[in-house]
Steps between C-alpha positions, in 0.01 A plus 500: 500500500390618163387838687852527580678424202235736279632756791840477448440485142336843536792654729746384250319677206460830700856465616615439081290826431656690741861348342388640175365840670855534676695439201269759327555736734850402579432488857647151634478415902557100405598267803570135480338202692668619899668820328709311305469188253494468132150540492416857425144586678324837482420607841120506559509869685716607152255305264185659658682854520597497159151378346356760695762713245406431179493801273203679337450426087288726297415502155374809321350508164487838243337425183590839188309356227682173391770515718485388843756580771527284815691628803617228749600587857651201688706192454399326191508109608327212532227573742387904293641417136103353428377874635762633217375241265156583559511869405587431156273150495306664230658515179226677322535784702836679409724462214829632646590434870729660692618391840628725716756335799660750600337428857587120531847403660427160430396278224528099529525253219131487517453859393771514280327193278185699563654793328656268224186307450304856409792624225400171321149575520471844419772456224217217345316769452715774427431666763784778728646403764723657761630549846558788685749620745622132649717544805855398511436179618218415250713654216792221588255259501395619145787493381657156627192332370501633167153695535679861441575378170182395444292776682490882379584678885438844529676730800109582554159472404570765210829348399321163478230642304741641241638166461222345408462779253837492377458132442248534239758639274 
């Protein structure tokens, strides 16, 4: 018995994944209990399909002296933000960051307090700090959460870099 309930346990974890991974993706296929029923259940073909699914996340780092530019390629969320987070782990290594995200669709709460949490520590130390490029649904994001205010954005890498420039004014 405790097999089987550690086995269920299991299926109902992959089966929440999968949830999430649909709702990333915005590809739903949910059923019921009997194809109908309050209960909303993932189906297991859909939940294995869409795991199978999950999109590629890169992180690329330039360092120009002080400044160090990091170019994200995904969705930003709970599962790649530490891959973001590790690129610019080591504060002694750059003074002004730029990140470029003008190749993530996607950003979850997760990265957006990642990108809040590194304004408050680079502005500790007085460093730059900028994004580049955000997509249309990353810029709304910005914006309804207050970071746009709080976040020099650049239309690119360049226009970023000027910002941080200009800021020093």
């Amino acid at each position: 018995m405790p097999f089987l309930r550690g086995l269920a346990g299991a299926a109902g974890a992959i089966a929440s994944v999968a949830a999430a991974i649909a709702v990333r993706t915005r590809k739903w296929r949910i059923t019921g209990r009997n194809g109908h029923g309050p209960q909303n259940l993932l189906r297991w073909e859909t939940a294995v399909r869409l795991m199978v699914e999950i999109p590629q996340f890169t992180v690329r780092t330039e360092q120009r002296g002080r400044l160090r530019i990091v170019a994200v390629e995904g969705e930003v969320d709970v599962m790649t933000a530490p891959q973001l987070g590790a690129a610019v782990d080591d504060e002694e290594g750059f003074d002004d960051l730029v990140i470029d995200l003008s190749k993530v669709p996607f950003m979850s709460s997760v990265g957006l307090g990642l990108l809040s949490t590194l304004r408050r520590r680079i502005a500790k130390r007085r460093g730059g700090y900028a994004l580049a490029g955000p997509q249309p649904d990353v810029e709304q994001l910005l914006e309804i959460t207050g970071l746009s205010e709080a976040i020099l954005i650049g239309d690119d890498v360049d226009d970023a870099i000027d910002a941080i420039e200009d800021s020093r004014w």
